[in-house]
Every structure is written in structure tokens, then in C-alpha cells.
C-alpha positions as CSV (number, residue, x, y, z in Angstrom):
1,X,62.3,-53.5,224.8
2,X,59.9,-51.0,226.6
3,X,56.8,-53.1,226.9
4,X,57.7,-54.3,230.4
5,X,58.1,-51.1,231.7
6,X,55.2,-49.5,230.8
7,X,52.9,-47.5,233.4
8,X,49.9,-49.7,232.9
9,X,51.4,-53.4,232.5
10,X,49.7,-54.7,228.9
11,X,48.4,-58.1,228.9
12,X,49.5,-60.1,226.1
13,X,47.2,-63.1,224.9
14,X,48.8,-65.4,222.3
15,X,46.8,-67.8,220.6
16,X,48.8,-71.1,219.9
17,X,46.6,-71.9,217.3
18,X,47.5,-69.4,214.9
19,X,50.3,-69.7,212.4
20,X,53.6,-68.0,213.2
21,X,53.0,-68.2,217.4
22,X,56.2,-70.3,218.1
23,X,58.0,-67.5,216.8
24,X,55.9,-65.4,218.7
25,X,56.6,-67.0,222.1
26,X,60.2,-67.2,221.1
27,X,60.6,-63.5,221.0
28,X,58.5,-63.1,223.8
29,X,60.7,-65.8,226.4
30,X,63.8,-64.1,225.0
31,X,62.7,-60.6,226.0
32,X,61.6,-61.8,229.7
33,X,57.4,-60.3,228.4
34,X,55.1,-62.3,230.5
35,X,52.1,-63.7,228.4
36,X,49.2,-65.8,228.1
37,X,48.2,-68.5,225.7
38,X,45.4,-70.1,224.5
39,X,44.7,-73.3,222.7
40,X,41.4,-71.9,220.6
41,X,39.1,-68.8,220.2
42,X,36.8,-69.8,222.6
43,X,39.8,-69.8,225.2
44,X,40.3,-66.2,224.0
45,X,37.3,-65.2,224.4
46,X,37.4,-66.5,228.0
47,X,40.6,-65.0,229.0
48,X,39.8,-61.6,227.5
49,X,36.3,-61.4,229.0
50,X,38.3,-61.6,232.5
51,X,41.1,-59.4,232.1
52,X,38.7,-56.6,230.5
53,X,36.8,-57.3,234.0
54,X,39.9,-56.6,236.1
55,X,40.2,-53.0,234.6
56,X,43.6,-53.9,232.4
57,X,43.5,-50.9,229.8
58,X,46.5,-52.2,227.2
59,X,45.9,-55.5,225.1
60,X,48.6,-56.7,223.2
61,X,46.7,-59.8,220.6
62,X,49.2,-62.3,218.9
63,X,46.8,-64.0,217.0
64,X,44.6,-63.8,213.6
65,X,42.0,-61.8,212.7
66,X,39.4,-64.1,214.6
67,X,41.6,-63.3,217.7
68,X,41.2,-59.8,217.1
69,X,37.2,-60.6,216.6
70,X,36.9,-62.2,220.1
71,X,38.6,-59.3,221.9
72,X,36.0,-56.5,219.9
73,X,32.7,-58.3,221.0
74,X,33.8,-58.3,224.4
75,X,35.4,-54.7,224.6
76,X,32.2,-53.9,223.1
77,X,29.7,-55.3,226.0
78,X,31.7,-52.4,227.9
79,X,30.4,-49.2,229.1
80,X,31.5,-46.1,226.6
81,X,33.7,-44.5,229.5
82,X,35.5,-47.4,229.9
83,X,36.3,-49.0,226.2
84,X,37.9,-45.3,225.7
85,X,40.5,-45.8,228.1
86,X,41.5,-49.2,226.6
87,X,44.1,-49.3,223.7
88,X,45.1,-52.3,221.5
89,X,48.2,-53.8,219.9
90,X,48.1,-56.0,217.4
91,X,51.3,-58.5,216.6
92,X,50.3,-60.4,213.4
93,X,50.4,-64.3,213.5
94,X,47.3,-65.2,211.8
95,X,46.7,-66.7,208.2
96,X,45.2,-63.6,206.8
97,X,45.8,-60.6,208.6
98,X,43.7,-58.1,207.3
99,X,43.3,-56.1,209.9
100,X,47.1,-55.9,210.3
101,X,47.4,-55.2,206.8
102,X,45.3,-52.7,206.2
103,X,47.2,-50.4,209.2
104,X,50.8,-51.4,207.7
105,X,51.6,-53.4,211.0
106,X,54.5,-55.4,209.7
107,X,54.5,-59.0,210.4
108,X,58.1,-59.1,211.8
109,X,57.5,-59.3,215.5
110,X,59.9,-56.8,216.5
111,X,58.9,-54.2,214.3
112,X,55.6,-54.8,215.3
113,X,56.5,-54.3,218.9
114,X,57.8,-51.3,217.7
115,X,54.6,-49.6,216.6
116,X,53.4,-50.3,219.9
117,X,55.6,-48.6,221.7
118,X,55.8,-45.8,219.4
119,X,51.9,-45.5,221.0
120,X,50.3,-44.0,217.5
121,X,46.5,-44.4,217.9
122,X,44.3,-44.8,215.3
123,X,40.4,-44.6,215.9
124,X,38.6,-47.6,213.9
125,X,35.0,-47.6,213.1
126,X,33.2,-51.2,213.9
127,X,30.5,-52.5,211.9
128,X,27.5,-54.2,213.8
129,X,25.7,-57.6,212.6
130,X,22.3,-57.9,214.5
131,X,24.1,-58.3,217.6
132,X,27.7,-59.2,217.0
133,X,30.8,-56.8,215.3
134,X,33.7,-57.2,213.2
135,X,36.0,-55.1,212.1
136,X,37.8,-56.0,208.6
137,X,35.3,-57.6,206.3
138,X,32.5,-60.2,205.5
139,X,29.1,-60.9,203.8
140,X,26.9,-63.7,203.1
141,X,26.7,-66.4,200.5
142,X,30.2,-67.0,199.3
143,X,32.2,-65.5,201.9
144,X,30.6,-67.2,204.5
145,X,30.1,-70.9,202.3
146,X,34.1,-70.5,202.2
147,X,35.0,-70.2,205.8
148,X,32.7,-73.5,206.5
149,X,35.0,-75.4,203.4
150,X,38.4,-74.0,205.4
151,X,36.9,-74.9,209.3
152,X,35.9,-78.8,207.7
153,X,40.0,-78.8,206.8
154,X,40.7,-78.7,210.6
155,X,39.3,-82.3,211.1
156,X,42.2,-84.8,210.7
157,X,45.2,-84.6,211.0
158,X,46.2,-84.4,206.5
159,X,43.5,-81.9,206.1
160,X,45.1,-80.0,208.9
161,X,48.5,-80.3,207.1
162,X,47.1,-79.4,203.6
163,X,45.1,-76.3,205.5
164,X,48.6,-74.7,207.0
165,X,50.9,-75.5,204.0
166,X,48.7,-73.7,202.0
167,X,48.4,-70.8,204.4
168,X,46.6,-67.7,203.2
169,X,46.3,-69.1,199.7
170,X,43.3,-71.5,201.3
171,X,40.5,-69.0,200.8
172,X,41.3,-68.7,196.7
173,X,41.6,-72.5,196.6
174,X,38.2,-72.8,198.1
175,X,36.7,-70.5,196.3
176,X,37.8,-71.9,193.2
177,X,36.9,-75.5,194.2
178,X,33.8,-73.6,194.7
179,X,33.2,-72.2,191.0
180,X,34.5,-75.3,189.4
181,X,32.2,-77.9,191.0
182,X,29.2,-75.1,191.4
183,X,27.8,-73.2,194.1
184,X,24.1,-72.5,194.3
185,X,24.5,-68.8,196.3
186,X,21.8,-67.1,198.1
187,X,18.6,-65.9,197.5
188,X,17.1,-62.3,198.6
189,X,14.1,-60.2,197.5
190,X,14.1,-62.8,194.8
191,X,16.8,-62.2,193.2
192,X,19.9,-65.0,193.4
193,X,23.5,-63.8,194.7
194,X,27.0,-65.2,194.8
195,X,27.4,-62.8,197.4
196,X,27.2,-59.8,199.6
197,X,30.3,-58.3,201.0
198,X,30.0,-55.5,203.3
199,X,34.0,-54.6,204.3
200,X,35.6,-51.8,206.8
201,X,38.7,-52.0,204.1
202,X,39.7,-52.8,200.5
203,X,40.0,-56.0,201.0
204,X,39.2,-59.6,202.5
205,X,40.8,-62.9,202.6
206,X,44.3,-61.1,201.7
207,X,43.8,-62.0,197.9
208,X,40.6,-60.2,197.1
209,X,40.9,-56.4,197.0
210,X,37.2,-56.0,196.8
211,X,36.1,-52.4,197.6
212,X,39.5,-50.4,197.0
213,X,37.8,-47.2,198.2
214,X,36.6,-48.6,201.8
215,X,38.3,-46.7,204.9
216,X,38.2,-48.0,208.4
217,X,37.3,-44.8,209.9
218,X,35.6,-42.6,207.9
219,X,32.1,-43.7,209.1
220,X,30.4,-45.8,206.5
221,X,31.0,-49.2,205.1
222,X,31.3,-50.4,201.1
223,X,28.3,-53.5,200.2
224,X,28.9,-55.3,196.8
225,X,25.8,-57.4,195.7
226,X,27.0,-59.7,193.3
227,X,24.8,-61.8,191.1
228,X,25.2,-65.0,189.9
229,X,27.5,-64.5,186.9
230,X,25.8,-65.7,183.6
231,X,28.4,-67.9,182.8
232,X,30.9,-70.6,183.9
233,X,33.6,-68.5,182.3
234,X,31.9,-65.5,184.0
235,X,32.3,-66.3,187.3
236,X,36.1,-66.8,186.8
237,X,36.1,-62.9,185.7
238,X,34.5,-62.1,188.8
239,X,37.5,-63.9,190.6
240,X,40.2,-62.0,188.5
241,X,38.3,-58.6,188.7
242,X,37.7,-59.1,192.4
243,X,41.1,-59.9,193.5
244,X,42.6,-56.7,191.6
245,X,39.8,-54.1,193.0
246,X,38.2,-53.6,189.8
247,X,34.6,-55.9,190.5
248,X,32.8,-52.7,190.3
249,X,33.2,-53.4,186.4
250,X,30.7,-56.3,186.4
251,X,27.6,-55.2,185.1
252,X,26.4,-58.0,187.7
253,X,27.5,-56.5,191.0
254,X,26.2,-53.6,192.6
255,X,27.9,-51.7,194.6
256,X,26.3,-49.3,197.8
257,X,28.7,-47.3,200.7
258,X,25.9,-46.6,203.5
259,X,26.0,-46.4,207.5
260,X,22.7,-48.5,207.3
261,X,21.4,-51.5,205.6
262,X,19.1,-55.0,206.3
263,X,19.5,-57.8,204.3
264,X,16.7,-60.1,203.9
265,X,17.3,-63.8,203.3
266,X,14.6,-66.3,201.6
267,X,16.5,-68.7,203.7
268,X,18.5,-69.1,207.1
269,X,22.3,-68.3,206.1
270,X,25.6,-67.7,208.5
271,X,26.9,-64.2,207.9
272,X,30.9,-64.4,208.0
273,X,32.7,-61.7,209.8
274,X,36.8,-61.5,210.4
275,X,36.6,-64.8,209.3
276,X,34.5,-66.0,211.8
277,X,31.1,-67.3,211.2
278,X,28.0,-65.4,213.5
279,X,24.9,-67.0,214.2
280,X,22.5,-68.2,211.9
281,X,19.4,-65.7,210.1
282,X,17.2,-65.1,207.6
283,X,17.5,-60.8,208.3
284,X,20.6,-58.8,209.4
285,X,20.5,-55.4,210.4
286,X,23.8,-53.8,209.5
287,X,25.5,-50.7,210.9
288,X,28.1,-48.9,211.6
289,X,29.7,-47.7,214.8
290,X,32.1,-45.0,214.5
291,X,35.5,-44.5,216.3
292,X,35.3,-47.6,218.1
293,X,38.5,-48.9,218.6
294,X,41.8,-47.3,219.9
295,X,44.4,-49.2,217.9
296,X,48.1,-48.5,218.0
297,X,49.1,-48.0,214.1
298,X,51.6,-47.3,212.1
């Protein structure tokens, strides 16, 4: 293990909350790698903010996807000169993983070590809500109505039990609770949506491969629109054609790849981005922000 002899000593931030972080900490205590944990996000956020202040320029994140989110809207509040010089590692212990995923970064903790030391950067483009980023996927409407379902399972201690048994497989559960017992969607420039997804990859929530042509660094980022399907049996077609990349097929979605876009809401929604919910709106001004984020990648 080479981590604890690099030139410029990584800080590694585990978040206890996520899924597989015992194993995490495990590997970590048997390989002498000092760390840091923290109990939420917002614990994260905290920590990161201050070690990005102290001039640390490696970031090793064992956490989620929402780990990953905290550390990217902090990097970002950085001057250019300085976010160039910082580099991040990403060990996989999340529900979802997308962002992990989508850069083959396995989920076995040494292997994923590995890739870090191997020091392969990758450039990822960032996509900009108003004022906050993510960097795998999100939207309104749907996407955003399911991550409030999966927060509410956090509340006592069985729905906390039936929320990690089920692991990654809780977003389709939601979303089908969601079709079966009705969902009302959105409404913009008077037409009514299911959804809008605008994703830096194919995919989001693990299970729905959603814009199979969307690349993290190629500058722009894939929207589907997606109507209210016509029919109860319709919407389940939207849920099969979604999760195996071929939504595009609906006559009902719409699909756009831009660098630009504002959505306009009849009413105040959350937008939902690496599974995170940002603050509340009626517009959003969308865009991209190329080569953001050095990443070591397989």
C-alpha cells in the first residue's frame, strides 16, 4: 500500500453513514491509513470545506454519491488556479454509486485503492443548477419526488432497516409505489411532466439507464422531458424502456443534448442532483462546466 507514502499526504474522509463503510474502515485500520469520519453530509461538508482551506490537494471520498456532491460544491467555491491542482479518489461505499460506475471504479476496496495509486486522471465536466453542481444525474418531478420517499425511510428505526435491506433496489421500489398509487408530476409552459432528467452519464439511480449516449466530458449534457404517459399501463412502459436505455422510444418523452437550458416551473419544485435534493424554485438555469474535476479513473 502506497497511499501513505505519497508526496502530498491525501486526506481521506469516510462517511459512516453510507453502506459498506465498516468494511471501509476495516481495510483502512489494517493498512495503518489515517482517516476521518463523519456521521452525515452535512459533517462532510464541514470537514471538506476545512481541509480544501488548508491547501490539501489529494481527496480520497469513501462515501456515496452525495459524499461526492458535498466535496464538488465546495471545490467549486475555489479559485480556478487552485481546484486544478487538486485531484480526487473515489472508494465506493454508497447505495448507488453512479459516479463510480460510470468510470469502472470497482467497489472492492482494494482494487479501488488501486486505481488511485495507478494516478490515471480523468477530466469531468460539472453541470450547474442556479447556484449549486452535480456531477452524475438528476431532474425534477419524479426524480426529485423519489429521493423525498427514500429520505422519509430514514425516520425510525424499521423504516431504516427496510431502506438498507433493500439497498440500491429502493429507488425502483419507490418509483413504483409511485406509479401504482399515482403521482400528479409537474407542470411547465403548460404542459404536465413525469419528469425532466438532465444526466452527465447513461444512467441514474443504478437501475435506470436513461440517456445511454450521455458522456461525462464531452461538454454537453442529455435532458429527457417526459410526459405524463396516457395510460396506467403506459407508465409501466416508460419504467421498462427507461431502465434498458431505450426511453427515447416513447412518443411521450423528448429528448434534447445542449450546454444550456432554463426550465420554468408553474410551481415551486426541489430539483434532485447526485441524489441530493437543492433548494427550492420555480426557474433553473442549467449549464454546463467543462473539465471540472480531476478524478483518478480507471
Amino acid at each position: 500500500m502506497r497511499i501513505n507514502k505519497m508526496k502530498n499526504e491525501p486526506i481521506i474522509l469516510v462517511n459512516i453513514e453510507s453502506n459498506n463503510s465498516k468494511k471501509v474502515i476495516n481495510y483502512l485500520e489494517k493498512n495503518n491509513l489515517k482517516y476521518y469520519s463523519t456521521k452525515s453530509l452535512e459533517e462532510s461538508k464541514v470537514l471538506i470545506k476545512k481541509k480544501i482551506s488548508q491547501n490539501y490537494k489529494e481527496f480520497i471520498i469513501c462515501g456515496g454519491d452525495g459524499t461526492i456532491n458535498k466535496f464538488i460544491n465546495e471545490y467549486q467555491k475555489l479559485p480556478l488556479n487552485k481546484r486544478k491542482r487538486i485531484n480526487l479518489g473515489i472508494i465506493p461505499c454508497g447505495r448507488a454509486n453512479d459516479l463510480a460506475l460510470t468510470l469502472n471504479i470497482s467497489s472492492n476496496i482494494e482494487a479501488a485503492f488501486n486505481i488511485i495509486e495507478k494516478r490515471r486522471i480523468k477530466k469531468i465536466d460539472l453541470i450547474k443548477v442556479n447556484n449549486t453542481y452535480f456531477i452524475t444525474g438528476g431532474g425534477l418531478g419524479l426524480p426529485a419526488e423519489i429521493i423525498i420517499d427514500v429520505n422519509k425511510l430514514s425516520k425510525n428505526i424499521f423504516t431504516r432497516f427496510i431502506k438498507r435491506f433493500l439497498g440500491n433496489s429502493i429507488y425502483l421500489w419507490v418509483t413504483l409505489k409511485k406509479f401504482i398509487f399515482g403521482y400528479k408530476g409537474i407542470e411547465a409552459e403548460k404542459n404536465k411532466l413525469l419528469a425532466i432528467y438532465i444526466l452527465n452519464q447513461s444512467f441514474i439511480g443504478k437501475n435506470f439507464n436513461i440517456a445511454p449516449k450521455a458522456k461525462n466530458n464531452d461538454g454537453f449534457f442529455d435532458a429527457k422531458i417526459v410526459k405524463i404517459p396516457p395510460t396506467f399501463i403506459s407508465k409501466f412502459k416508460t419504467l421498462s424502456n427507461g431502465s434498458k436505455g431505450k426511453i427515447d422510444k416513447l412518443n411521450w418523452v423528448k429528448s434534447i443534448k445542449d450546454k444550456e437550458l432554463i426550465i420554468k416551473l408553474k410551481e415551486p419544485s426541489y430539483f434532485m442532483g447526485d441524489g441530493e435534493l437543492f433548494e427550492k424554485g420555480k426557474e433553473f438555469n442549467i449549464k454546463v462546466v467543462p473539465n471540472s474535476v480531476n478524478i483518478f479513473s480507471n
